[in-house]
C-alpha positions, 0 to 999 in steps of 0.5 A, a space after each residue: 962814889 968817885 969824884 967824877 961822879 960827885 961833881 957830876 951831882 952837884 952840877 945837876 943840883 945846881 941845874 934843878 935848883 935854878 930851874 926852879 927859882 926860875 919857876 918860882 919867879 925867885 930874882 937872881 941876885 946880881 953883883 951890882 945889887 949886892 954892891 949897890 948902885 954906884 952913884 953917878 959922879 959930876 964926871 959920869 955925867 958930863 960924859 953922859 951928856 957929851 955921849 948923848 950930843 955926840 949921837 945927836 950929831 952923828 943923826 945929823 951926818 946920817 941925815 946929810 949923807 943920806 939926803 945927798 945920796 939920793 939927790 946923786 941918785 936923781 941927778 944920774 937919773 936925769 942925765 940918763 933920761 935925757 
């Protein structure tokens, strides 16, 4: 058996044996679970918090953006009626 042939054979068995974890319904063990969760810092969480406010505004500039578009688009129609 040549070396091609050896890697070959382990990158098989490694596909069998993942295959059949999975089948088996085995979790596959993540860094972060071997590590642990990191717990969350005061900074974490003010930037947390700062990141949630910002989306509420951006929803708030969707929203005014949207509703001047279609109060153009009633105002073009208007003048196109008359």
């Amino acid at each position: 058996m040549n070396q091609f042939e050896f890697v070959l054979l382990l990158v098989g068995m490694v596909f069998l044996f993942s295959i059949v974890r999975h089948k088996l319904g085995i979790p596959v063990r993540s860094m972060r679970q071997m590590r642990g969760a990191p717990e969350d810092t005061e900074e974490t969480r003010r930037l947390r918090s700062e990141v949630g406010e910002l989306k509420e505004r951006i929803k708030v500039l969707e929203r005014i953006a949207v509703e001047k578009e279609d109060t153009l688009t009633r105002q073009i129609e208007e003048l196109r009626d008359r």
